[in-house]
C-alpha positions in Angstrom: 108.6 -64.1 -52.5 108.8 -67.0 -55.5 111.5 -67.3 -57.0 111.0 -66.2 -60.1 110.2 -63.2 -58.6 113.7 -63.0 -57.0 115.3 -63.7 -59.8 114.0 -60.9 -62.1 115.4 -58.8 -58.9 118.5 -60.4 -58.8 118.6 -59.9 -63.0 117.9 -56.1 -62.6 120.2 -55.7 -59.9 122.9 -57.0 -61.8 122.5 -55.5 -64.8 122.0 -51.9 -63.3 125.3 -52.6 -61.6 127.2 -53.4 -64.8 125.8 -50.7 -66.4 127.3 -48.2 -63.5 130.2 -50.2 -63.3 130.9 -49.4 -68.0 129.4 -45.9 -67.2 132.5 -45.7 -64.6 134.9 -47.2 -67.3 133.8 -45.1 -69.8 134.4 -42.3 -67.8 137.5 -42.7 -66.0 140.0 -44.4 -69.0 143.6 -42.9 -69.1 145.6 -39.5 -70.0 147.8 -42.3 -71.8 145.5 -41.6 -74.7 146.1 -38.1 -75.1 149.7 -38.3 -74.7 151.7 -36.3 -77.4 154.3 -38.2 -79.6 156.6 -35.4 -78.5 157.3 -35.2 -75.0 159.1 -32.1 -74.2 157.1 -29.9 -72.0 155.5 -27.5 -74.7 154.1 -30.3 -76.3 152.8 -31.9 -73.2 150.7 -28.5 -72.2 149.5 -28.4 -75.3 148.2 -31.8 -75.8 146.8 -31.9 -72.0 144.5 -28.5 -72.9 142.8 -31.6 -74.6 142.5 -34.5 -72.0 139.3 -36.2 -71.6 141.1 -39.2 -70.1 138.6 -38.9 -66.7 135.1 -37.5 -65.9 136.7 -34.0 -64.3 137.3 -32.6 -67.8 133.4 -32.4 -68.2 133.6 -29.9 -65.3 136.6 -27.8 -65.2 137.0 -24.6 -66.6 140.3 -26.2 -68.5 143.6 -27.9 -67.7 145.9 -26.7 -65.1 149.4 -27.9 -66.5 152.8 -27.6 -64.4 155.0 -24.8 -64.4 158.7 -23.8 -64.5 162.0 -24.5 -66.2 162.2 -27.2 -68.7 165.3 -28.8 -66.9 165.1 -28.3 -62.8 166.7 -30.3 -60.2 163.7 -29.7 -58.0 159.7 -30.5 -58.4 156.8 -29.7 -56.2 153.6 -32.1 -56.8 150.5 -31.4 -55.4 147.1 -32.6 -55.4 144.6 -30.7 -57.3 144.1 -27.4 -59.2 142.1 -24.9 -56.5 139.0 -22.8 -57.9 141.3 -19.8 -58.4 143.6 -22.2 -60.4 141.1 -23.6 -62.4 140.2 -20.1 -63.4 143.4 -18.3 -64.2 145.1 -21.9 -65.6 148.2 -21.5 -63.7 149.2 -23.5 -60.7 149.1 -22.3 -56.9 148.1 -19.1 -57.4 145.3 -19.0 -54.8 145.7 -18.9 -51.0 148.0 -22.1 -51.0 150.1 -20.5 -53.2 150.6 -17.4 -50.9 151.9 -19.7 -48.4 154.1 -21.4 -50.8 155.2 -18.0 -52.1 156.5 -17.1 -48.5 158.0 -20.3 -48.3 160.3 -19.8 -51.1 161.0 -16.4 -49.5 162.2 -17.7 -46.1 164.2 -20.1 -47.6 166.1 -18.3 -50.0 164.5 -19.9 -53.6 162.4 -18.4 -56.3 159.4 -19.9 -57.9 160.6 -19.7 -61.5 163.7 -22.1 -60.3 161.1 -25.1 -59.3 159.2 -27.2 -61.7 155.5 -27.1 -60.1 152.4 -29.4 -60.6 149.9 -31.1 -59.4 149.1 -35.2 -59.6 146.0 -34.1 -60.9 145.6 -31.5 -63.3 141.7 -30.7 -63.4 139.6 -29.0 -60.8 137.8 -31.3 -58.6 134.7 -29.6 -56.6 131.4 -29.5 -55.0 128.7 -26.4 -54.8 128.0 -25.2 -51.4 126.2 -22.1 -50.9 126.9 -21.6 -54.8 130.1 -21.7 -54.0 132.2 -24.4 -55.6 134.6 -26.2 -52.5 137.7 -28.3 -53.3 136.5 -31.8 -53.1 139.4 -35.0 -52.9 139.8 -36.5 -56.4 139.4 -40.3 -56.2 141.7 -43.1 -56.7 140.7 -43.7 -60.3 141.0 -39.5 -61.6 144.8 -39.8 -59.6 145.4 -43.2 -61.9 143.9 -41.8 -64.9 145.7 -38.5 -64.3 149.0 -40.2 -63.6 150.9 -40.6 -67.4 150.8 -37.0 -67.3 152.2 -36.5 -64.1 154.8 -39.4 -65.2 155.6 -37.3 -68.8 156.3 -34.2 -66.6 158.6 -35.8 -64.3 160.6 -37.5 -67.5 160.5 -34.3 -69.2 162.2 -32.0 -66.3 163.9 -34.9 -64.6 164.3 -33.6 -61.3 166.4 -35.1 -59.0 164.0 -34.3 -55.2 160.4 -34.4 -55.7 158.7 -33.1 -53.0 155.3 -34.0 -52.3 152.6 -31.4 -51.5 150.4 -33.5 -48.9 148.8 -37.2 -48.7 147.5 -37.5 -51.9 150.8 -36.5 -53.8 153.0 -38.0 -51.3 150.5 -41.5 -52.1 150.5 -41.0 -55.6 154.4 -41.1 -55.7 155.2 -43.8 -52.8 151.9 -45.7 -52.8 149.0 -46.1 -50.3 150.8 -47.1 -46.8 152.6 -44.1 -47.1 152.1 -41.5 -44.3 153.0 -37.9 -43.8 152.4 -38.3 -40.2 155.0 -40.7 -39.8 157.5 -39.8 -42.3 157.5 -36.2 -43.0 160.5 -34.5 -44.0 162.6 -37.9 -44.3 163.9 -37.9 -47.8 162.4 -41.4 -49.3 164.7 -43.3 -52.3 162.5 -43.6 -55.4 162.4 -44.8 -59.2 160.5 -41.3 -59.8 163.7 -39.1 -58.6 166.6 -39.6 -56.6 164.7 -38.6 -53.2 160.9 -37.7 -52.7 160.2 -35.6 -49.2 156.6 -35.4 -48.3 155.8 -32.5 -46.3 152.2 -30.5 -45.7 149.7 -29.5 -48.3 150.1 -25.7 -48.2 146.3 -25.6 -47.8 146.4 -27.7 -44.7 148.4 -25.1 -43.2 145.5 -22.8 -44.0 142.9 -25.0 -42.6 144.6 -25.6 -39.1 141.9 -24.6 -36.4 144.6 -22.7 -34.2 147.2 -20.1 -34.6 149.9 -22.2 -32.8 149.0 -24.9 -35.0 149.7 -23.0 -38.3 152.8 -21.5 -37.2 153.9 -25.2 -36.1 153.5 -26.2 -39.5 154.9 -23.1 -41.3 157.9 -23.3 -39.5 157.6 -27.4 -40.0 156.9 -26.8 -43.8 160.1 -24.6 -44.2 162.1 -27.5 -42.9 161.1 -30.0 -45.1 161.9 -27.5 -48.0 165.4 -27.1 -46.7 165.9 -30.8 -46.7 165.1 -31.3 -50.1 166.9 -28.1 -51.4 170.1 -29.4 -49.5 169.4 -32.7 -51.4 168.8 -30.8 -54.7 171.6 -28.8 -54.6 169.6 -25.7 -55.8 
C-alpha cells in the first residue's frame, strides 16, 4: 500500500476515534451539574427527577431516588434501579426487594427505619425477547452517578453503609475490593463509620441451586446483623 494511502487510513482512523471518544464525553459528564444548592433530601429528589449527567437518562422511564428517613443510622446501597423500579420510581420493589423485605423480617427491622438507594439511580438494560433485562452499568454511569450518591450519604449521614453486591461494595471501597473475600467484615471508611458488603439480593435469586440460595439467605441475614449491631438500630 503507498503511503499516502496509509496515511489517509491512519487520518480516518483517528479522527473516527476522537469523535467516539467526545461522543462518550458528551454523554457521560457528571450529576455534579445538576446538584441542587440545597442539599437536604427533598431537594435532592427533586433536582435528580432532572439529571442528564450520563447517557441512561435517554433511556429510563425516570429517576429512581433513595428512600427513608431524613436522619438514619443505617444505609443500604445497591447497584441499579430493576425494570419494576424503573416503572413504579421507588427502590427495591421488584423480586430483590421481596428478598430484602424478608430480610428485615428475620431480623427484627423495618424498611421505613433504613435509608435505601442505589449507586446508580437510572435503569440500565438490554431487550431480549422484548423483554428489557438488567444490564451492569459501566464504570463511567457509576462515576457520573456518584455526587448523588455522595449528597445522599451527607444528607442522612449514616453511621454503617451496607453494600448491596460488587458494584456498590466497589463504588464505596474501590476496585480491589471483593465480596468473596470480605463479606460481612465491617470495613473503616471516610463514607461512614463502617461499610459491610454482603450479596446483591438479586444474586440470591439468580443462584442455580436451592442449597445455594438458602446458603446465601441465611449468609445475607448475618451480614445484616453485623451492621445493625454496629448501627445500633
Amino acid at each position: 500500500m503507498k503511503r499516502s494511502k496509509r496515511l489517509e487510513l491512519t487520518t480516518r482512523g483517528l479522527c473516527r476515534g476522537l469523535v467516539l471518544s467526545e461522543s462518550i464525553m458528551k454523554e457521560t459528564t457528571s450529576a455534579a451539574d445538576f446538584l441542587p444548592p440545597q442539599r437536604t433530601l427533598k431537594a435532592l429528589r427533586l433536582a435528580a427527577a432532572e439529571c442528564q449527567g450520563c447517557d441512561l437518562y435517554r433511556y429510563a422511564t425516570q429517576t429512581v431516588f433513595g428512600e427513608g428517613p431524613q436522619k438514619s443510622s443505617l444505609m443500604l446501597v445497591g447497584e441499579v434501579p430493576g425494570d419494576r423500579e424503573d416503572k413504579e420510581g421507588h427502590v427495591f420493589v421488584g423480586p430483590a426487594g421481596r428478598i430484602l423485605d424478608e430480610a428485615f423480617a428475620d431480623v427484627g427491622i423495618r424498611r421505613s427505619e433504613v435509608f435505601i438507594t442505589n449507586a446508580v439511580k437510572h435503569f440500565r438494560f438490554e431487550v431480549h425477547g422484548g423483554l428489557r433485562q438488567h444490564h451492569k452499568p459501566s464504570g463511567p454511569q457509576i462515576r457520573a452517578c456518584r455526587p448523588w450518591l455522595e449528597a445522599e450519604i451527607n444528607a442522612v449521614k449514616p453511621q454503617v453503609i451496607v453494600a448491596l453486591g460488587a458494584t456498590a461494595a466497589q463504588s464505596l471501597l474501590g476496585n480491589a475490593f471483593r465480596i468473596t473475600a470480605s463479606r460481612g467484615q465491617p470495613q473503616k471508611s471516610s463514607w461512614a463509620e463502617w461499610i459491610v458488603a454482603t450479596y446483591h439480593p438479586s444474586a440470591i435469586l439468580r443462584a442455580p441451586k436451592k442449597d445455594d440460595r438458602d446458603r446465601m439467605r441465611q449468609e445475607f441475614r448475618d451480614d445484616l446483623r453485623v451492621a445493625i449491631a454496629k448501627s445500633g438500630t
